[in-house]
N, C-alpha and C positions, 0 to 999 in steps of 0.2 A: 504494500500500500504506500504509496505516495507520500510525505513527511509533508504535516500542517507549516506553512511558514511563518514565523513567530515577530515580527518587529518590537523593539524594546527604544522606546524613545525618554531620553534623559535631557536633562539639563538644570541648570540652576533655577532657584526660586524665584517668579515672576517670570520666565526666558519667554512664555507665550507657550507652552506645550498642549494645555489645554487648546486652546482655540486652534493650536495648528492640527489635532485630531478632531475637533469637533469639523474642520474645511475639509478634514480626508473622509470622513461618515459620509459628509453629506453631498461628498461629490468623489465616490466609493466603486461606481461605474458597475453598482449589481454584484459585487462582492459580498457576501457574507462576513463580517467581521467582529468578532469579540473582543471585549474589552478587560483589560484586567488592572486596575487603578491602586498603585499606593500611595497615600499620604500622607504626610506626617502631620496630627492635630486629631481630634475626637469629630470635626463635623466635617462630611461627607460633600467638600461642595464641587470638587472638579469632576463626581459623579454627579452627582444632583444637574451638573449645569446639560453634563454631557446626554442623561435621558431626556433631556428637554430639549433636542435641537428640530425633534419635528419630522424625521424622516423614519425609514424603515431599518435603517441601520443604527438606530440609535433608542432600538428598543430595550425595555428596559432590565429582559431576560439576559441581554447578551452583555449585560458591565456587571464588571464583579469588584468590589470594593474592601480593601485591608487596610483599613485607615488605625493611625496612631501606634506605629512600627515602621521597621524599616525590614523590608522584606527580603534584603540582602542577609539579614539577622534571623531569619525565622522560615531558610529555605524548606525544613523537614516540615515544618508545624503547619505551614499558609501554602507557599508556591506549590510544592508538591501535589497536597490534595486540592488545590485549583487546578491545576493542570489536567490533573484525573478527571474533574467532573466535565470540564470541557471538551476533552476527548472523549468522553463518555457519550456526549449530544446523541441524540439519533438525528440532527439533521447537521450533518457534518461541516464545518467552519470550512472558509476558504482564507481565512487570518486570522491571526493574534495580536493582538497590540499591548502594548505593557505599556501603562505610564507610571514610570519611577516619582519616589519624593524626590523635592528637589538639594533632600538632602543626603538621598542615597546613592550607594557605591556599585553601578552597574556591573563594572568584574564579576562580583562574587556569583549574582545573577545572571549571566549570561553562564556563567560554569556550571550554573546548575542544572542547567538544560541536557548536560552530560549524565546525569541519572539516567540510571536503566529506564526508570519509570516516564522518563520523559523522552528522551533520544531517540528512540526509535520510531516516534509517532512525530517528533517535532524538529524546528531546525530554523537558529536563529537565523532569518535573513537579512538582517545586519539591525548595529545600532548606530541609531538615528540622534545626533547632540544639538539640543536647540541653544543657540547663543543670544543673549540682548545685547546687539552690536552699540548699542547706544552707550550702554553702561560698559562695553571691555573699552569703550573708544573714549570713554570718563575718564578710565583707567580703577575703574571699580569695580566690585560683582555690589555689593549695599549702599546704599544711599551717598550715606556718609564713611566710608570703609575707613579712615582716615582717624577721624574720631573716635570710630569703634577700637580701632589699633594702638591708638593713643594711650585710651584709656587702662587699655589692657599691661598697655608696657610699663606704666606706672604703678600698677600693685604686682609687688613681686611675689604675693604667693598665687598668683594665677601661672597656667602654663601660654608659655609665650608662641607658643605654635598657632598657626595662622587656616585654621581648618577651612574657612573658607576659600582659600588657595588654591588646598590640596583637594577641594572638592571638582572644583575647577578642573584644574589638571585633571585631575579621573577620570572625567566627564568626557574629555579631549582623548585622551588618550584611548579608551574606549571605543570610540565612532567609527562607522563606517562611511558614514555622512554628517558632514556637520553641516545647521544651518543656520545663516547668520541673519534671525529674526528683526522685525524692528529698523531694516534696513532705510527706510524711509527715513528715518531720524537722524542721520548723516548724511553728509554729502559724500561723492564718489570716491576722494580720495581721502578721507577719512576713514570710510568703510574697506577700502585698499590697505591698509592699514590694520585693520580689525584682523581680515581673511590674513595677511602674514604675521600676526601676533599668535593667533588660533593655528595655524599652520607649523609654526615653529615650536609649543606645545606638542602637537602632536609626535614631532619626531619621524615623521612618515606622511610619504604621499596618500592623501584619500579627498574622494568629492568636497567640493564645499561649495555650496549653493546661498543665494539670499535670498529674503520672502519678505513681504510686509503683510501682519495682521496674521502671521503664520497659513499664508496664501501660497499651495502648491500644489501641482496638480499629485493626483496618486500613485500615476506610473514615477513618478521621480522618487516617493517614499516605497515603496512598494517595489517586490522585486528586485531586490539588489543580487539575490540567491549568493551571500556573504559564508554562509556557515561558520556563524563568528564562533559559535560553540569552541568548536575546532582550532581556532587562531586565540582566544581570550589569554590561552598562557604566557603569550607572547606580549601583554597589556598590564603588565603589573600594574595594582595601586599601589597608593601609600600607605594603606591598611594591612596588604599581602606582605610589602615591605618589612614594615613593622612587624606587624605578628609574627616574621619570619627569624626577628629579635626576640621572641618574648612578648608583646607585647598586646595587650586586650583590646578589642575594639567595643567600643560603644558612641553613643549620640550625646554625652554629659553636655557637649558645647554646647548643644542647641537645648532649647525650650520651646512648650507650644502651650495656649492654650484659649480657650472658645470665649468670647466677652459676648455680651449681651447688653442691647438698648431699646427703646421704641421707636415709636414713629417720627420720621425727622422733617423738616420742616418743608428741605429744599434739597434737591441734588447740590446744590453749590455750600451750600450750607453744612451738609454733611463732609463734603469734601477736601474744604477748608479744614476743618474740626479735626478729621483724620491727619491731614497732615502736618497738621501742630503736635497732636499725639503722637504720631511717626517721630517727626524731627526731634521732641522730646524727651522720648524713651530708646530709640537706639532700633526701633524694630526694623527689622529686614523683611517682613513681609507679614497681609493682611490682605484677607479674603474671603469671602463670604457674603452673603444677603439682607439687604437693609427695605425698611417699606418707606414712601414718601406720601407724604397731605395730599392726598388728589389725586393719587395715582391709581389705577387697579389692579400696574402691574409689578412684580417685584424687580430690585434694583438688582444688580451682580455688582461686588465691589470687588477691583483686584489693584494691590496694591504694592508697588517695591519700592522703597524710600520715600521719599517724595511724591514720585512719578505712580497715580492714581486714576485708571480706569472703571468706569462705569457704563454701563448697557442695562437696559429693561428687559427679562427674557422671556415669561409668560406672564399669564396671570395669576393672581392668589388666588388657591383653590377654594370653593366652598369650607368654611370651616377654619381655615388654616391661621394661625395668629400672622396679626400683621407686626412685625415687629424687627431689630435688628440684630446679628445672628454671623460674629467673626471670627478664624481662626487668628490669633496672632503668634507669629513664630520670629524668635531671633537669639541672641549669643546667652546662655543659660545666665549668665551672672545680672548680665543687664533685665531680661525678662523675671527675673528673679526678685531682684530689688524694685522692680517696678510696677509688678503686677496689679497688685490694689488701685493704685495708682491710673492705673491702664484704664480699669474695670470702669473705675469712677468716671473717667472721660470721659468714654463711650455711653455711659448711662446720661450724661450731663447733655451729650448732642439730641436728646430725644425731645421732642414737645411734652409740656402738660399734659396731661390725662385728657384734659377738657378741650384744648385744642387742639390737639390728635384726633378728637372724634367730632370736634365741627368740622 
């Protein structure tokens, strides 16, 4: 029998990964494609956004969601019996898609495809790295990366490694295709610039394509027939690295956790609000669903420093609370110290009881 082909798309926090899967669904060209989503944070919304895009590929049987882990970490316990139940289907998949957190380590994943239990039915057909060319052309992966490093280099009982980096790197190093999203937000020889920064990471020749609004068509993600399975050992992390010293892997750098507010006044209004909370607390990213005065339908917030997107994507279901509903994720010590903090904000941007319901 013919090996399912598996695409595993990665990149960092904010890179546009969701919306560049939600353009390959819906312009999929009668593929069958499953979904299999990790996140890091307890609410579900890169799935949430993705069974709402309205087509037939984006039902809501075929996404499968392991949110608040890293699924690099928990290949026996998650991937494994995912993999099973999908192969299981009786109407047989003609793709995989994996969307990585944006804070996980695609190596170890893509190796896992090497299980008995998976290899003979599947076969990575390459991994796909989305880049925010805006933010490598900042010369940042966070908002403010600068400030975040600052601070850190100043208490000496923190460790001074730079995980955001190495995540980076990973991510690069990994790809069969990288793509350098967001390309609109540079000019050409800025973006020229990006693709050889990205390109000298990798250490090796491979594709490197640009999109805006994560716009490609399917045959270009699709079809690489990579069998990265096969080649990953040749991809070390800085995790593999490590470990290879001794050393433990885990996510301690990072924090996540789900704030809640009501109903806000004004898209601009909201938007504002957030990005003083952002600038103020150090966070690297924020995402999630908020309700507006007048509207009926729900807002999408996505968020990486500063730089804050917003779209309307259906409407609020009979029944459903209207209200505001975010992951916030960034450097453990900073979301540490700040959390209450955070909480309070987000609760402050809401209307009145009473003018939220006039």
């Amino acid at each position: 029998m013919q090996k399912i082909p598996a695409t595993v798309i990665t990149g960092f926090l904010g890179a546009g990964k969701t919306t560049l899967i939600r353009n390959l669904l819906q312009n999929a060209g009668g593929r069958r494609i499953a979904l299999v989503i990790n996140e890091f944070g307890d609410l579900g919304v890169d799935g949430d956004i993705l069974k709402g895009c309205g087509v037939e590929t984006c039902r809501e049987e075929d996404v499968v969601e392991l949110t608040n882990g890293c699924i690099c970490c928990t290949v026996a316990d998650d991937f494994i019996p995912t993999m099973e139940k999908l192969l299981e289907r009786s109407d047989r998949l003609d793709h995989i898609v994996i969307e990585t957190s944006g804070l996980a380590l695609p190596q170890p994943l893509v190796a896992a495809f090497n299980w008995p239990e998976v290899k003979a039915r599947v076969t990575v057909d390459g991994v796909v790295t989305v880049i925010d060319a805006a933010a490598v052309a900042a010369g940042r992966f966070a908002d403010d990366e600068e400030k975040v490093r600052a601070a850190r280099e100043a208490d000496e009982s923190l460790d001074h490694d730079n995980p955001l980096e190495e995540l980076f790197e990973d991510q690069i190093r990994a790809a069969d295709l990288l793509v350098l999203n967001k390309a609109d937000l540079v000019d050409a020889q800025t973006l020229a610039g990006v693709r050889a920064k990205v390109e000298a990471e990798a250490g090796r020749r491979l594709a490197v394509v640009s999109s805006e609004n994560g716009r490609l068509p399917a045959d270009v993600l699709l079809g690489l027939g990579a069998g990265t399975e096969d080649l990953i050992a040749g991809r070390r992390s800085h995790h593999e690295i490590h470990h290879a010293d001794g050393h433990e892997h885990d996510h301690d750098d990072f924090e996540s956790f789900v704030v809640e507010g009501g109903e806000c006044a004004s898209v601009e209004a909201l938007t504002e609000g957030l990005r003083t909370i952002v600038a103020a607390h150090d966070i690297l990213r924020l995402k999630g669903f908020a309700a507006i005065r007048g509207k009926p339908m729900r807002l999408v917030v996505q968020a990486v420093g500063g730089r804050i997107e917003t779209y309307f994507d259906r409407p609020f279901a009979p029944g459903e609370t209207r209200g505001t509903r975010l992951v916030a994720i960034g450097l453990h010590d900073a979301m540490d110290r700040g959390e209450a903090a955070i909480r309070e904000a987000v609760a402050a941007l809401a209307l009145p009881a009473r003018a939220a319901a006039e």
